[in-house]
N, C-alpha and C positions, 0 to 999 in steps of 0.2 A: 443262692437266690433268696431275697427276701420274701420270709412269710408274712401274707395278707392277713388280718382278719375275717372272719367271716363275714357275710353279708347280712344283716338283719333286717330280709324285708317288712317284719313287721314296723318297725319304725321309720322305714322310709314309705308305706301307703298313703299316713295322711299329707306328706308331701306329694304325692303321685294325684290324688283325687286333691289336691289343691292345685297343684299346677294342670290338670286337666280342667276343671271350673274357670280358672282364670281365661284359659284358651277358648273356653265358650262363652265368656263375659265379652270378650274383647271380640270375636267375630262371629257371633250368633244374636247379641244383645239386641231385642227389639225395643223394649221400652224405654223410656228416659229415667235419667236422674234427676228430679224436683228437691228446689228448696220450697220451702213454706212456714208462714205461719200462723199463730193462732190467737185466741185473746187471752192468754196468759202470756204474751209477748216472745213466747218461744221460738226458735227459730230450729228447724229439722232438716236433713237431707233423707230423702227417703229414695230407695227402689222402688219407682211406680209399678213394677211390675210383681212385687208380692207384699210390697208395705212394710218393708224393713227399713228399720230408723238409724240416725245418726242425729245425735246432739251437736248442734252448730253452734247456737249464743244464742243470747235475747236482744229485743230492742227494747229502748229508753222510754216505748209510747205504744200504743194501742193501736195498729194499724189495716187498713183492709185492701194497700197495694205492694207487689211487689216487683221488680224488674234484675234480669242482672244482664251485664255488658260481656261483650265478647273476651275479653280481661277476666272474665270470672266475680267483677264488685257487683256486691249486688247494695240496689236500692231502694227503698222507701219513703212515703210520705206522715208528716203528722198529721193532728186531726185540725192543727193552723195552717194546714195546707206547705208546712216549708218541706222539703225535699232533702232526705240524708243518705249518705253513703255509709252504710250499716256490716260494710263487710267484715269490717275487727271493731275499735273502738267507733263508735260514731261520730260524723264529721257531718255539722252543717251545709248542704253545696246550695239554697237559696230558697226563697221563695217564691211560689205560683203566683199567689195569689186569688188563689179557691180554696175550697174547703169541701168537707165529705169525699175528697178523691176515693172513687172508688177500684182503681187498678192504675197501676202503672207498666209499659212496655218499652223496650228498646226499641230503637232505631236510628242508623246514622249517627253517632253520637249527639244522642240526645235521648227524652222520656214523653212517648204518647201518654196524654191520662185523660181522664175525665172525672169529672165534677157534678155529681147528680142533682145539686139547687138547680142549677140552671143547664143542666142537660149538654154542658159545654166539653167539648172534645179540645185538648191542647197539647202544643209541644211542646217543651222544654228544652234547648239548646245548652249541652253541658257546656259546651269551649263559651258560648255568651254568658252563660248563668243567667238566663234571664227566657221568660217566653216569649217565643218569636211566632206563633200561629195558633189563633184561638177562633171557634165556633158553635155557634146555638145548634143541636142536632136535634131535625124532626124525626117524625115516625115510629118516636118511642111508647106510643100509644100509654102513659103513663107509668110506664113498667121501671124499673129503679137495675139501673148497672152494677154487676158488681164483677165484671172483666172483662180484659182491654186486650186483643191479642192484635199484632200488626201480619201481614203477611206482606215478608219481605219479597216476593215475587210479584208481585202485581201492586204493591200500596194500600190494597187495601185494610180496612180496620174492621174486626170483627168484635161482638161484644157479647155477651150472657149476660141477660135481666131477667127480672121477673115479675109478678104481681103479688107474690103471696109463695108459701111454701111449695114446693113440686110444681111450678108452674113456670120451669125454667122456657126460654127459647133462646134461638141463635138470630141476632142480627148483621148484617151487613153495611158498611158505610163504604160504596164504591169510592175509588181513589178522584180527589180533586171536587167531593159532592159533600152536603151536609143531613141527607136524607139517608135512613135507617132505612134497608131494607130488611123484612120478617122472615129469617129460609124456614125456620120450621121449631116443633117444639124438641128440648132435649130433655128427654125421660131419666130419670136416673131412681134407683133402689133403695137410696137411701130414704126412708119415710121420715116426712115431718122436718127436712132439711132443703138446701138449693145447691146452688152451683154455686161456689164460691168466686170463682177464678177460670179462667181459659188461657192457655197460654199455646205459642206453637212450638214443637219440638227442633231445633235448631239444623241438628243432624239428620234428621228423618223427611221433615217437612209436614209432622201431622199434626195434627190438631187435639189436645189434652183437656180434658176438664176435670178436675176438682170437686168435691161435695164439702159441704160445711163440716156436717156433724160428724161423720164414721171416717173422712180421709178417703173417700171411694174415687177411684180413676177410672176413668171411660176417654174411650177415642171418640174425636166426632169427625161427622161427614161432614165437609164445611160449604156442601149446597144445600143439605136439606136439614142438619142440624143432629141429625138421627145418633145415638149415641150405641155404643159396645163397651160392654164392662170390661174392667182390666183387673183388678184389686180395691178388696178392702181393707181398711184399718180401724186403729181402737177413736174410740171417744176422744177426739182431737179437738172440735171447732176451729176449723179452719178457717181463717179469714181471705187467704192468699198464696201465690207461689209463682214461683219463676221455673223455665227449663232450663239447663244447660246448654248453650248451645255449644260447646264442645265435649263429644262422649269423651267420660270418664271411667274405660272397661275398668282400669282394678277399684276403684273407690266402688262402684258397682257389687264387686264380685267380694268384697271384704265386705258387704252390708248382709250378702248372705252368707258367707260361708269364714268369717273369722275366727267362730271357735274350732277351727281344723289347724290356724295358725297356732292357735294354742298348745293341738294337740300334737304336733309336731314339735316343736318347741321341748316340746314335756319327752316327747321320746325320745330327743339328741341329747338328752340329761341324762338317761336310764341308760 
């Protein structure tokens, strides 16, 4: 009979609590995985739900939209309003033809945005490269957009403006109208800062918002606006972010718990 080695379960734990993490990433995960970025042109993946980062790239420009496609590319505009696919190197895909875009979102292949001069809501049709529906949106009672979430169930377009710092709210554009409706004010913690971005969670169906300065995530109620903390983070300024809309359990579960890869690693050595 062949003799075994013995068994060193200390070396095999951080294996055991690693593959137990993963199993709770992959079917316990409430929150999403967000890309975003800031005005140092950084691009980050982070776990909204405790603010652990992952270094993505930068972009070539200063931006305050983001969107990504079912494919995973994500997108961006400049501040000449042309439209780029920033997922690796950056690739020109056209221009709007607005400027100040202040959010960009998926849908149907193509880019909801909008344009805060002229308070103009458009889409962007990727297979035309070219916009195919553009409109003046009332009701924004002078408040400045700074995100564009589409809900793919119904059409409609929801947005976060403001007038000034902490003085976020949720509006509404029913589907097929050009009138903003006001659901309500959305509060958030961060002092001295806004909302940068709303986006809707792909896989969940919820509704996410963003803070400029601290990176803070909150869920909102997307009839009254009402917001629930979820996480903070460090001194980002954020300009922007997209959800995933396909969960990503292990990219997840590596954003919190990679130095256990390590430590494993380290003990199949010893």
């Amino acid at each position: 009979m062949k003799n075994h080695p013995p068994v060193r379960y200390g070396n095999l734990r951080p294996l055991i609590v690693l593959t137990s993490a993963l199993a709770l990433a992959s079917s316990g995960f409430a929150a999403p995985l967000a890309y975003e970025i800031n005005f140092n042109t950084t691009i980050y993946r982070v776990n909204a739900a405790n603010n652990n980062e992952l270094f993505y790239g930068n972009t070539p420009f200063i931006s305050e939209s983001l969107a990504m496609s079912p494919t995973l590319s994500l997108y961006s505009a400049d501040p000449n309003g042309v439209l780029w696919n920033i997922t690796g190197a950056p690739v020109p895909v056209g221009p709007t033809g607005f400027t100040q875009i202040a959010d960009l979102d998926w849908s149907n292949n193509g880019l909801w945005g909008f344009s805060n001069p002229g308070s103009s809501l458009f889409f962007f049709d990727l297979g035309l490269n070219t916009v195919t529906y553009s409109a003046a949106i009332t009701g924004l009672g002078g408040s400045t957009v700074t995100g564009v979430a589409h809900d793919a169930a119904t059409g409609d377009i929801y947005l976060s403006a403001n007038t000034g710092l902490n003085t976020d709210q949720l509006l509404r554009i029913p589907f097929s109208t050009t009138a903003a409706i006001t659901l309500g004010a959305m509060p958030i913690s961060d002092a001295f800062s806004y909302i940068a971005d709303i986006d809707f969670d792909g896989a969940t169906g919820n509704l996410y918002a963003m803070s400029f300065y601290h990176r803070d995530f909150y869920t909102v109620n997307p009839t009254s606006g009402a917001t629930t903390f979820v996480s903070t983070g460090p001194h980002r300024d954020t300009t922007a972010m997209a959800l995933n809309p396909v969960p990503e359990p292990t990219t997840l579960a590596l954003l919190g718990i990679g130095t256990l890869v390590l430590s494993w690693r380290k003990a199949r050595r010893s």
